[in-house]
N, C-alpha and C positions, 0 to 999 in steps of 0.2 A: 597408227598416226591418224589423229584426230583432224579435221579444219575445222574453221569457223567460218561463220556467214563476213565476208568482205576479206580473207584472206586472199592472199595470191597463192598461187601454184604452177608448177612447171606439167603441160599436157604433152606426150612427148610425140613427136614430129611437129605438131602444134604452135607451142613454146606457150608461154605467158597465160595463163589463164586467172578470172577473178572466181572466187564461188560465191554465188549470187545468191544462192539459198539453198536447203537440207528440206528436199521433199521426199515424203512415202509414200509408196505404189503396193499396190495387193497385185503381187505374182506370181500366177499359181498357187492363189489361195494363201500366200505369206506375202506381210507385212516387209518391204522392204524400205531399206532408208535409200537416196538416193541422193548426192551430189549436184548439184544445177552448177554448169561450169559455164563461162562466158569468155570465149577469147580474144583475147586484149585487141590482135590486130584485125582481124575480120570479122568481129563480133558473133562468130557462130556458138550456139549453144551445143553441150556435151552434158546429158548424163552420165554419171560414173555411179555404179554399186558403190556404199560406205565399203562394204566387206570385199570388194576387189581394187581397190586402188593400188594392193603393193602390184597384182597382176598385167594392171593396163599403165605399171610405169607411172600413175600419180604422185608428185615428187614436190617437196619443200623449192622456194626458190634456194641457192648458195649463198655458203655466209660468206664473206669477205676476204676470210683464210682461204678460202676453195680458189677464188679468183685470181691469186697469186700462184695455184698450182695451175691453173688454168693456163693463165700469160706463159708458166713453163713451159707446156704444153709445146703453145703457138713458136715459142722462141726457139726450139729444138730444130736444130737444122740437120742432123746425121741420120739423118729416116733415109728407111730404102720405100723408095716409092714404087709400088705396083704398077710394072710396065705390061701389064696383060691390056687387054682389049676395052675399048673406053665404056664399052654396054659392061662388061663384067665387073671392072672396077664401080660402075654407076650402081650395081645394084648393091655391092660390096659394102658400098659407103651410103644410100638407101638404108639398109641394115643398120649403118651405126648412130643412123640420126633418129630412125625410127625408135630406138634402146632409150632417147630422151635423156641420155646420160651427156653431161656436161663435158665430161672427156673426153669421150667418143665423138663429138659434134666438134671440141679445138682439133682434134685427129684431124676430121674431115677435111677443114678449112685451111688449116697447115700445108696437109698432102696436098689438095689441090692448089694454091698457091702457090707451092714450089714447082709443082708438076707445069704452071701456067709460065714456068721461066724458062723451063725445055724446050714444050709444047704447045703448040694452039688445045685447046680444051676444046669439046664438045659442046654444042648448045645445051645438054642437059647437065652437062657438069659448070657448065656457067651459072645456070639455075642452081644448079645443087650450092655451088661456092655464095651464092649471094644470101641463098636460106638459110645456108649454117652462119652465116656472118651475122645476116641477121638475128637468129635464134638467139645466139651468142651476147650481140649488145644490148637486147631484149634482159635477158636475164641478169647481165654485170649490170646494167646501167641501173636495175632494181637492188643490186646487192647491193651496191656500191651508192646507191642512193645519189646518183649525179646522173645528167643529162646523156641521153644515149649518143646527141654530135662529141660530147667529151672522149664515152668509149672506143665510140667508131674511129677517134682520132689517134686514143692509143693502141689501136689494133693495127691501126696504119703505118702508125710509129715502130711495132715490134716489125714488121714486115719490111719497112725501107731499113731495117739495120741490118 
């Protein structure tokens, strides 16, 4: 998987990245190409190796299709929620945000939301629920080429149903 200079990309625990430019480095005596990533919401820069991007999870934003499996995702309600301990679950779900996989991150936010109708949640799982939400509208609100208050409002919407 190639990018170009101004594409977007998915950096995964990150979310949203632009590539700003395709620079080469001498390392270790080789010519490497390297990635200039720039993220969208904290503006921190990231190089990536060209030749490791499938490694470190560098990832196309989702087409449009994906985003309607997504909403499935979120709209599943017969999950058995992990009632282990809120550090083991935290790291559990750590894991699945860190994969930068777009299913893995609806997981996240799902489980935690249903689990916030039980439960009082953790201050890091609060954290955690607002990161993947955010990741989340970060990404559809790009695929879907509409404003993220739009997204946010149909995430809202799957959740009060």
């Amino acid at each position: 998987m190639m990018f170009k200079v101004g594409d977007s990309a998915v950096y995964p625990a990150h979310g949203v990245a632009v590539i700003k430019r395709i620079d080469e480095r001498d390392v270790g005596g080789k010519k490497k190409q390297f990635y200039v990533l720039q993220v969208v919401d904290n503006q921190m820069t990231i190089m990536v190796p060209t030749d490791n991007v499938g490694s470190v999870g560098l990832r196309e934003i989702i087409s449009t299709k994906d985003v309607s499996n997504v909403y499935k995702i979120l709209k599943k309600r017969d999950v058995k929620i992990d009632q282990t301990t809120w550090n083991r679950r935290y790291r559990e779900y750590m894991e699945k945000i860190k994969t930068g996989s777009v299913y893995e991150i609806a997981e996240v936010l799902r489980n935690l939301f249903l689990l916030r109708h039980s439960k009082d949640l953790s201050f890091g799982e609060r954290k955690m629920l607002d990161q993947a939400k955010h990741l989340l509208v970060k990404e559809i609100s790009l695929a879907k080429q509409t404003g993220e208050d739009i997204i946010e409002q149909e995430i809202q919407t799957i959740f009060a149903s």
